[in-house]
Structures are given as structure tokens and as C-alpha cells.
N, C-alpha and C positions, 0 to 999 in steps of 0.2 A: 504494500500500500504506500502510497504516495509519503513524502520526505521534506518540508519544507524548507530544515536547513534556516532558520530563523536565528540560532546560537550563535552569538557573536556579532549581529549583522550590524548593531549599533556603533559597534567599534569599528569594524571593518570600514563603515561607511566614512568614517573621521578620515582613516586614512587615507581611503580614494577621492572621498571628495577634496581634501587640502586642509579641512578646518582642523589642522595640528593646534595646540597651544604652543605659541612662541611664535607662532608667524602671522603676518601683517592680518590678514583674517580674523586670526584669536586675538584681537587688538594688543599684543603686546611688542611688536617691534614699532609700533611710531612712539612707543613708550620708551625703548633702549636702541635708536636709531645704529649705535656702536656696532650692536649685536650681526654677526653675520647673519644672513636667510638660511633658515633650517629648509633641509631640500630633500621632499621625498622620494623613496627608490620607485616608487611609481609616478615620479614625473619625470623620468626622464633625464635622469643628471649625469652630464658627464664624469668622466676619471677625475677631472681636474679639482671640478665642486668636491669631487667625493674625497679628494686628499685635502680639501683644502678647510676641510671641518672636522678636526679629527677629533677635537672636545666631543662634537653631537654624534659622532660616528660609534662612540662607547654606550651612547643614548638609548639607541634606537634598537637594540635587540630584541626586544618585547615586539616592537614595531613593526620590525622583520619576520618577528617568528611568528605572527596574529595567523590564525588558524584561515586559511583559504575556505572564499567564501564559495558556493557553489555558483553555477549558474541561473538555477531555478529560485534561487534564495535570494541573489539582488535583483530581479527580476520584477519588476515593481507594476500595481493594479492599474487599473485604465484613471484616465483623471477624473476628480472628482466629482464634477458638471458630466462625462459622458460616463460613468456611473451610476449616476442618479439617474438619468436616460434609462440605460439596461434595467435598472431596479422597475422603472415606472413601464416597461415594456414587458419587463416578466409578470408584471399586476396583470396586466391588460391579458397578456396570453393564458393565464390561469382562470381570469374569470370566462373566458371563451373554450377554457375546458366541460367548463358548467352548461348546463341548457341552460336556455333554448339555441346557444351557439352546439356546444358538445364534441369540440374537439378535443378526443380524448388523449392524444399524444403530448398537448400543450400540457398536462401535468409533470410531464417529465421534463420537455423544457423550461418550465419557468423556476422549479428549484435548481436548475443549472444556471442560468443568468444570474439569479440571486447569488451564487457562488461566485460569480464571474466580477461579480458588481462588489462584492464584499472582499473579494481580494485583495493584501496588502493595505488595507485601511486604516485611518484609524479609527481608536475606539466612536469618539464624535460622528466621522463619519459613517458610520456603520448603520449609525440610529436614524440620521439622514436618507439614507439605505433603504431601509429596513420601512421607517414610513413613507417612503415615496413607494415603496412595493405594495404596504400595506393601504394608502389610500387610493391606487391605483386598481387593487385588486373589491376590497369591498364595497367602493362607492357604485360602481356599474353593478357588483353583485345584489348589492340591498338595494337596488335602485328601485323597486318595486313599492319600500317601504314609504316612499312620496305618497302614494296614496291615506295614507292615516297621519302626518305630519314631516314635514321637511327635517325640523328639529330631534324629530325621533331617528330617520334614517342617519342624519347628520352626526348626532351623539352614539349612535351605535359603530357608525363606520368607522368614526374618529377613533374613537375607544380603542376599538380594535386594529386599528395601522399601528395604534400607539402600543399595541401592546408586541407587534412584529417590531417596530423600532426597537423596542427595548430587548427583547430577543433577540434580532439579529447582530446585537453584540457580544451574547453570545455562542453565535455563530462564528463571528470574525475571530473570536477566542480561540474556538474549537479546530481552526484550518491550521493550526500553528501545529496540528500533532500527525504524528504519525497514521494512516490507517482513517485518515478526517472524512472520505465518503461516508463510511460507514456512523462514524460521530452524527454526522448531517442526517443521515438516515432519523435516526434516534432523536435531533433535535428536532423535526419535523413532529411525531407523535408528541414530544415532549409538549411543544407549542399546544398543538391542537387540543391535549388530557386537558392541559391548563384554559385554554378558551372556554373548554364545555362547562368550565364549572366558573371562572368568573372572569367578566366582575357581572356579566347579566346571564352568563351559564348557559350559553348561544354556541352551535355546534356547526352552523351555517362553515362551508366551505374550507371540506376536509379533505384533505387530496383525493382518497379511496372513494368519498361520493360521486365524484367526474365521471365514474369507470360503467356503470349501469350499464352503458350498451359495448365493454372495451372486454378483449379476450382475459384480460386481466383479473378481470371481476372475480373470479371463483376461488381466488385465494381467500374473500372474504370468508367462506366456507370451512379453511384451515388455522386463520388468527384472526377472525374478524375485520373490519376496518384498520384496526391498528396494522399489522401485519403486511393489509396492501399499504397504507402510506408510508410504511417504512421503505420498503420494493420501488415504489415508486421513486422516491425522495433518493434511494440509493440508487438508482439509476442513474437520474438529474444529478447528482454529485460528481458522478465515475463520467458520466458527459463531460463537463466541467473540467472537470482533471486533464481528460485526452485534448482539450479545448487549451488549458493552458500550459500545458507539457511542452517543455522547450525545444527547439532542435537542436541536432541533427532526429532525420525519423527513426531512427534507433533508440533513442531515447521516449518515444510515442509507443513502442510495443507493449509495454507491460498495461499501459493507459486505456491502449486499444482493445488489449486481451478486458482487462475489468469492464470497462465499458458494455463491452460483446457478453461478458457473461451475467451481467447485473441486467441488461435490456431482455437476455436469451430466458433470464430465471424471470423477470415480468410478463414477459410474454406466453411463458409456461401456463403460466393461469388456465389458459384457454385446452393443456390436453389433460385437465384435471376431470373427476366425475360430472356430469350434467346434473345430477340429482334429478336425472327422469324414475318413475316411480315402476316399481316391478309388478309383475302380475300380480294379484290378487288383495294390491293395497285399497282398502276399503275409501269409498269418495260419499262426497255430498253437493248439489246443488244447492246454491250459495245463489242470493241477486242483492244487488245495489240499486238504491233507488236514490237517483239525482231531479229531485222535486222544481231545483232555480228556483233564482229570486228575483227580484224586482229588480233590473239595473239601471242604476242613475248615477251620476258622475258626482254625486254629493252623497255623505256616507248616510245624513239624515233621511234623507227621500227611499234607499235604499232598505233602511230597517222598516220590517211592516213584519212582527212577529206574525201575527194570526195567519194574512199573508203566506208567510216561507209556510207553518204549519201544515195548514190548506191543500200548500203545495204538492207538500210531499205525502201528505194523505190520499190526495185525488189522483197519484203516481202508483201508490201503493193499491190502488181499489182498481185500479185499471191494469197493473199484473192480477190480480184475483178475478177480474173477468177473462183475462186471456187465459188461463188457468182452467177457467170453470167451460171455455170453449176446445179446449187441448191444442191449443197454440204453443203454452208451454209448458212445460213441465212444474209439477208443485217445487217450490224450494222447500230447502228445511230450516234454513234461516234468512231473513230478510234485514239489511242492515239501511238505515238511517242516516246522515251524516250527523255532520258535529253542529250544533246550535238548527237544528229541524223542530228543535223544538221548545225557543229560547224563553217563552213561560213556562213558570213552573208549573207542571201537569197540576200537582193537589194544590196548586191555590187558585186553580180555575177551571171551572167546571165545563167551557166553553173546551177548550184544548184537551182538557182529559176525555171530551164526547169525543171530538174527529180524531184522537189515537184510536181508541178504542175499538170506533168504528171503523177504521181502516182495518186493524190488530184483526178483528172478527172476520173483516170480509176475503184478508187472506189466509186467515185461519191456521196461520202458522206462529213460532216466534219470531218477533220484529226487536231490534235492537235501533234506539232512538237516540239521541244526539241532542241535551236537554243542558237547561237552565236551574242547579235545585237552588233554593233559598234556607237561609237558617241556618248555617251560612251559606255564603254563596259558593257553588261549588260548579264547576263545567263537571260535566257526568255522561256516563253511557247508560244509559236504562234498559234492562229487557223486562218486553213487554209479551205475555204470553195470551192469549186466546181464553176470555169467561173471566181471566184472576185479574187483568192489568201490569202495575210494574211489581216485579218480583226479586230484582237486583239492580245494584248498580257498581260501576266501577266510576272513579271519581279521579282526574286527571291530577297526573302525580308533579309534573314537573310547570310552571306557568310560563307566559308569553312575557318577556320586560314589554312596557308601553301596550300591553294589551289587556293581560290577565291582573294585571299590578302595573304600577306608576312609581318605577324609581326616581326617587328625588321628588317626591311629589309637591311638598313645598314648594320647593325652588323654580319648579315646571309651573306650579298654577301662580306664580308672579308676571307671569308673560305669555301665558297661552290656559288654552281653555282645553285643552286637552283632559286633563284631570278629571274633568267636570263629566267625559261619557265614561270614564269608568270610575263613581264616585266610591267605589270601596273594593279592596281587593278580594280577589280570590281567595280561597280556603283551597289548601293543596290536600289529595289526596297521601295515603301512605303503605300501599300496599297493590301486590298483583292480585288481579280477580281474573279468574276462570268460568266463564261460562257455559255448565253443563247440557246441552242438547241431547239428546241422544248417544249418536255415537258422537257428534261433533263437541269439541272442547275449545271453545272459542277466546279466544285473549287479546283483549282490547286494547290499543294506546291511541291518543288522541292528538292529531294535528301535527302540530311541534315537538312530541315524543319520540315519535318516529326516529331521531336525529339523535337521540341517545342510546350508545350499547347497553346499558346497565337494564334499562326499562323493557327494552323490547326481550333482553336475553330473560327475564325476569316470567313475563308471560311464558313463553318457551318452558322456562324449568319449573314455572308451574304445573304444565303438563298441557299446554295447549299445543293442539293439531292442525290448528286453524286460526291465521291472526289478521284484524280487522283494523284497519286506520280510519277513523272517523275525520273528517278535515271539514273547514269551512274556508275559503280563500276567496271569499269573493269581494272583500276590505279591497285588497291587492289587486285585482283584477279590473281594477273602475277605470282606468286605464286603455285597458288592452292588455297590457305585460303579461305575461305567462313565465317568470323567471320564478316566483317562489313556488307555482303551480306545480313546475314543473320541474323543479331540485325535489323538491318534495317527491313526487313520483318517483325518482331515481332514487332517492334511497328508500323507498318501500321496494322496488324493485332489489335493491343490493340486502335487504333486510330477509324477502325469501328466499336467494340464495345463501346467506349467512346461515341462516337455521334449519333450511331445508321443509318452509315450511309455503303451502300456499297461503295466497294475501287478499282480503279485498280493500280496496278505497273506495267508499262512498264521502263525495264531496256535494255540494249546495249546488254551488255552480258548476264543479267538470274542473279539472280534470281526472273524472271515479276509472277505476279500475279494477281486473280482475287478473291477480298475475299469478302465475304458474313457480312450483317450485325453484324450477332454473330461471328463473327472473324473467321470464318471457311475458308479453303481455296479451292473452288470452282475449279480453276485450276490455276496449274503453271507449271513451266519448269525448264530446268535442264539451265545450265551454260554453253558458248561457244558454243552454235549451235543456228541454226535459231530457229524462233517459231513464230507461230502466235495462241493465246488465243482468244476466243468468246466466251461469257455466255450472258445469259440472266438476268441481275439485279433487285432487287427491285429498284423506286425509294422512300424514307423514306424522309419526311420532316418534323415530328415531334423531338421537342425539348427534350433530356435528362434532368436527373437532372441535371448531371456533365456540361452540356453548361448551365443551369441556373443560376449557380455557379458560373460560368466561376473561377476567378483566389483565391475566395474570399477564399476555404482551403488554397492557398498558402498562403495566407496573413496571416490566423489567427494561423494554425502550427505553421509559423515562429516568429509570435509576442510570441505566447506561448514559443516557445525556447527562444526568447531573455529576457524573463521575469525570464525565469529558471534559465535560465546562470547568471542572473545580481544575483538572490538564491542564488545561489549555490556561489558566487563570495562571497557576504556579508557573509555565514554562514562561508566560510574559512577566512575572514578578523575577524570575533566575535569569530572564537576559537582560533587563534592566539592571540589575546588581552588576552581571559579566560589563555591562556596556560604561557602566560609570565605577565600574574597576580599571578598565583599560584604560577608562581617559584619566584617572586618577595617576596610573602608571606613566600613561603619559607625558603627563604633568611633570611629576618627580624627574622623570628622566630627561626632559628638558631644562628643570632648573639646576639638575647637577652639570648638567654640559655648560651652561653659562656661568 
């Protein structure tokens, strides 16, 4: 693995560059004009100069004998304006790894650039780096988030550049060591463990989520998420390397070899198992009913509770007439999306009639997408035929600026924001399973999705069957289909990780029905009704990636923090070497004089 040769380069540099002490440079000959020019063996001096100092000629053996420096080692990063460049270029190329772009090979380029761009820096610069990457990369990704406040997208993208800035110094730390692809690798996870949980616990744009439609995807399967963005990032690194590998091309071999085998092992992904299902694994008929809503380009106009309700009632009674015609087959579960039913059922008699009657007239259970009160709680409700609601699952993780209002003071000094969600949410604390029959159903709602710990949670619950309730239609007043459709991809990358099928019913679209190999089975377009039926495997066997559960996170990241603390020490032991040398230096010029 790569070698950067950074030991000593402080010193080394005094001597190549001319800034000796004792010469007109190191201000001290216009001070002793008498003094001869000290004259270094690297510029060039003749026999004559060289006899003709023989006081400084006793001097200079420390001088002489400074450890040679490599070439790869003075070898210095692109300038700091056409760095910034690269950094703000690898933003751009990352967030168009993401849908609705989905260029899935830009994940591997843009943790190379960043390397490319962090090179040789310094610390200051790094962080300059680091947030020209980072606002480059979140601002077009949350751009979405304009729809609900400028200031909310604004404070979340910031947040988060600032928090790659600060990271990506220790990045620039980590390039100082030996074997640094691999460090990179690990600091990628690192980063990302640390987003998911603060400072608003936002999992948004994680390398491993680009890949939904990339041959790479199925390593999710053997370390989860973590695992690919490691693969990834260690690709982008060993790019990197072969990129700044000096010449002659004999020196690019070993660069090239890494490269070749770090792209060969991503790409691997793709001759892993499909998780297609064997004979005799037991299925169920599963439909999504996408009810839509009102669309209006003001989020007021838009909210018409009874309305959405209505919707998705008179969606659900019209599969129970195709049904009752054998158009289509009964399902055995019928799922709801998330706020279908944003009063609360038992405080109104009105809403608890058209569930109910819907509930009756497909005569199956319905899984609803509900508002409870006392506290306030987002919830999944199963709704069963004669009984009503008989369970709920209660959303565990909340939306910052959605579900809760961070900063809420400070926010309601200058916006009115606060004021549509006047009291937070009550978080859930636990996995529910919902018993069906044969099916074992496990719910995460929305923005869940986007967390390992939650979804693997259902999973070793024992569900066979997992359901994403989402409502996107905030985001969508627009047109945008950016968080639509990241969202999508990692419910897609979520049934490959567990080997489980998935549905997503959404308000507005984009619902779906995906297949264990992440394939999408059927969906629908945006802002019109729909109702989806497939017929699903159910899969109860365990992957690696849930046997695992969080343990890659844990060991990546210890590995980064082990690097950093590297890379931390080897820059505190050249700074010592470097104003060692010039201390010697020093000395050795004043005994010559």
C-alpha cells in the first residue's frame, strides 16, 4: 500500500528551498554583512566557494547527511483555488450518483477527487475542502427540501458540509500513513455512522444508497450498507493513488494492480446470490393503495384531511369491487400509506365510519397510515374486518423540521414555520410485528427506511414481509422527485439487505412492490390514483448482513478512529523531526561563525 514519505519533508524543504538560517533569506546576513554566504551543496557551488568556507564546511554534516527525500513525498497537491474546484466537482458528481440522475459509477469517482483535492494540504485547507464538497454535494441533494422552507433545506445542508469540512481533516491526517486507501475506506463509514445519528440523525446520502440499480448492490446482503460504502470509498481511494502515482510507469504498477482489484472486488457484487426464492417458499398477495391528494403548490391548500381519507377509502372499495368481479385476486393484506389517515380514527366518528367501511368492503386486513393523539404519535394501524384497529406500530425514529422543530425558539423569531407543527412528536420504542396469517408483517415508516438498526430490527423480529409507509407529497409540490425517489432506492437496497420482499405505499407515488432481489415488481407514477397487487415470496431466512447486524459499523469506524489518532501522531513526530533539524541547523551555523 501506498508510502507517502512525509518524515522529514519539513526539513528537507529548508534545505532545497535556500531558507538556511544564516543566509540573507533567514534575515541574518544584512545583520553581519562581514559574514561570508553560506552556500548550499544543492545550489550548485563551485570547488572554489566550497574551499573557500571551510569554518561552514565543519557545519553542514547534519545538512549533508538529511535523509533523501522521495519523489512522491515533495511532490506537492494541486493549488488551493483549483482544489476547491475538484472538491466542488466531486459534490456535484456524487449527488448525480443519486436519482433521479443515478449515475452509479460517480460514487467511486467523487471519493477519489476528494482525495485528489485533499492532497498535500493543509490542515485549514482541508476544511475549505471538505465544505466546498460538502455544500456542493447536499445542497442539489436536499434541494427538494424548498418545498417546506428555504431555511430548513438551508440549515440542514449547511450543517452537514460542515460537518465533511470538519472530517475531511481528518482525512488529510489519514493520507500521511501507510496503506491510507484503505484508512479512506473506513473514514467514509466513519463519517456516515456519525451523520445518522447527529446533530439531526439524517442518513440522507450514503454512498451504498446510489447503488439500487448498480451490480454492486448485493454486497448489501453480506455487510449491509456499511460494507458496500466501504468497497466503494476503497475503490475511489486506490483511483486516487494510481491518479497521483508518480512517474516513470513502473512506479504506477502496484497502483494499477490495487486499483484493478479494489474496482474487480466492487464489481463482484453483481456474481453474488440473487436471493430469487426456491420452490416451495410459501407467498402472499400483498396491494398498495395510493389514494392522492389534492395538489396545490401551497402546502395549506394541499392538507384536506377528510379529503386524503376519502381518498384512499374510495381506492380501497374499488379493489373490493374488482375483487368481488375476479378481476383480481383477494389480497391478504392491504397497506395504506403514511398520514391516509391524518385524524385521529377514535376522536372522530366521521373517519372511523369510511375506514371501516372501506376495512368491511375488502374484507381483508388493511394497514393504515394514521395521526394518534395523547400524545401525538405518527402510527401504523391494523385495521381488521367487524373488530377495527387492533394494533399499532408507532414510528420510532422522527423527521428534524417535520416530526419536531429543532431550535424551535430561535426558528419561531423569524418564521412561522413552528407554528404547522405546534408540538412534537412522541417517538415510538420498539419493533412490532404484525401477525397475519402466514404473513408477518414489519413496519417502518417514511424516513426509517434510511436506518440499519430499524429496518434490521423488524427483520429479527421475525418479519417475512416489510412495508414502508411514506407520504412525500410536502416535497413533491414542485415537481422534484429527488427524495421520492432516494427513498425508493433504498427500500429497494433494504430487500436485498434482508432478503426480504417490500411494499411502499405512498399518498402521492412513488408506491411500490419490490421483489426480494430488489427488482421492482410494480409501481406507479406520481399524483394519480393506483392501486398495486403482486403476489410475494414470503422469505424468513436470515442474511449475513442481519447476522452482523451493526458489528461492520462498529469495526470501520474503530478502524478510522485508530487511523486518525496515525495519522494525528505521525504529523505531531514530523513537526518535532522538522524543528529538530532546523534547530541543528541553527547551532551549526553559529559555530561556523
Amino acid at each position: 500500500m501506498p508510502q507517502t514519505g512525509e518524515a522529514g519533508h519539513g526539513a528537507a524543504d529548508a534545505v532545497v528551498g535556500g531558507g538556511v538560517p544564516g543566509t540573507a533569506s533567514g534575515g541574518r546576513a544584512a545583520d553581519t554583512p562581514a559574514q561570508p554566504p553560506v552556500i548550499s551543496a544543492r545550489a550548485g557551488a563551485t570547488p572554489a566557494q566550497a574551499g573557500a568556507t571551510p569554518a561552514h564546511a565543519a557545519a553542514t554534516p547534519a545538512q549533508a547527511g538529511a535523509t533523501p527525500v522521495p519523489a512522491e513525498a515533495r511532490r506537492q497537491g494541486v493549488p488551493t483555488l483549483l482544489a476547491l474546484v475538484i472538491a466542488i466537482v466531486a459534490g456535484l458528481a456524487l449527488e448525480a450518483a443519486f436519482p433521479p440522475t443515478g449515475i452509479w459509477p460517480f460514487a467511486v469517482v467523487a471519493p477519489a477527487l476528494l482525495v485528489i483535492a485533499l492532497w498535500r494540504r493543509s490542515l485549514r485547507g482541508s476544511f475549505l475542502v471538505g465544505l466546498g464538497f460538502g455544500l456542493a454535494f447536499f445542497i442539489p441533494l436536499l434541494s427538494w427540501l424548498i418545498n417546506v422552507a428555504w431555511y430548513a433545506w438551508a440549515a440542514l445542508a449547511i450543517a452537514e458540509a460542515v460537518i465533511f469540512g470538519l472530517f475531511a481533516i481528518g482525512q488529510r491526517l489519514m493520507l500521511r500513513l501507510p496503506g491510507w486507501p484503505v484508512a479512506v475506506g473506513c473514514w467514509w463509514v466513519g463519517v456516515e455512522a456519525f451523520r445518522d445519528r447527529w446533530p439531526y440523525a439524517f442518513p440522507w446520502g450514503r454512498l451504498a444508497m446510489s447503488q439500487a440499480q448498480a451490480p454492486t448492490v448485493r454486497w448489501v446482503s453480506i455487510g449491509g450498507p456499511t460494507l458496500l460504502t466501504f468497497l466503494l470509498a476503497l475503490a475511489g481511494a486506490a483511483l486516487a493513488w494510481l491518479v497521483l502515482a508518480p512517474y516513470p510507469v513502473r512506479r504506477r504498477i502496484v497502483p494499477a494492480l490495487c486499483f484493478a482489484a479494489a474496482a474487480g472486488l466492487v464489481l463482484a457484487g453483481g456474481l453474488l446470490p440473487s436471493g430469487a426464492p426456491g420452490a416451495g417458499v410459501p407467498t402472499a398477495e400483498v396491494a398498495a393503495v395510493q389514494g392522492n391528494v389534492p395538489h396545490s403548490r401551497t402546502l395549506a391548500k394541499q392538507l384536506s384531511d377528510t379529503d386524503v381519507t376519502g381518498n384512499h377509502a374510495a381506492a380501497t372499495e374499488q379493489l373490493a369491487e374488482q375483487v368481488k368481479a375476479g378481476s383480481r385476486p383477494a389480497p391478504d393484506v392491504v397497506i395504506w400509506p403514511e398520514d391516509s389517515a391524518d385524524i385521529d380514527p377514535s376522536t372522530d366518528p366521521y373517519i372511523y365510519a369510511t375506514i371501516s367501511d372501506a376495512v368491511a368492503a375488502i374484507d381483508r386486513p388493511v394497514l393504515i397510515g394514521t395521526l394518534l393523539q395523547n400524545p401525538l404519535r405518527n402510527a401504523g394501524q391494523l385495521w381488521l374486518p367487524g373488530r377495527g384497529p387492533v394494533a399499532i406500530y408507532v414510528k420510532r425514529q422522527l423527521v428534524p423540521f417535520g416530526e419536531y422543530i429543532p431550535f424551535r425558539s430561535l426558528i419561531s423569531s423569524f418564521s412561522s414555520l413552528p407554528s404547522l407543527q405546534p408540538v412534537n412528536f412522541t417517538a415510538g420504542h420498539r419493533a412490532v410485528v404484525f401477525h397475519l396469517g402466514k404473513v408477518r408483517l414489519g413496519d417502518v415508516i417514511c424516513y426509517e427506511v434510511g436506518f440499519d438498526n430499524l429496518v434490521s430490527s423488524e427483520v429479527t423480529a421475525g418479519a417475512n414481509l416489510l412495508t414502508e409507509q411514506t407520504n412525500d407529497a410536502d416535497f413533491e409540490l414542485d415537481g422534484q422527485l429527488g427524495e421520492t425517489l432516494q427513498q425508493l432506492a433504498m427500500a429497494r437496497i433494504r430487500a436485498i439487505e434482508f432478503d426480504r420482499s417490500m411494499v411502499v405505499a405512498g399518498t402521492t407515488g412513488v408506491s411500490a412492490i419490490i421483489a426480494p432481489d430488489g427488482a421492482l415488481i410494480s409501481q406507479s407514477r406520481t399524483w394519480q390514483r393506483a392501486l398495486l397487487e403482486e403476489r410475494v415470496p414470503l422469505l424468513s431466512n436470515a442474511t449475513l448482513a442481519e447476522r452482523l447486524g451493526q458489528w461492520p459499523e462498529i469495526v470501520f469506524s474503530a478502524l478510522a478512529v485508530a487511523a486518525l489518532a496515525a495519522g494525528l501522531a505521525s504529523a505531531v513526530a514530523e513537526r518535532r523531526r522538522s524543528r529538530g533539524g532546523r534547530s541543528a541547523l541553527a547551532a551549526g551555523d553559529n559555530t561556523a561563525q
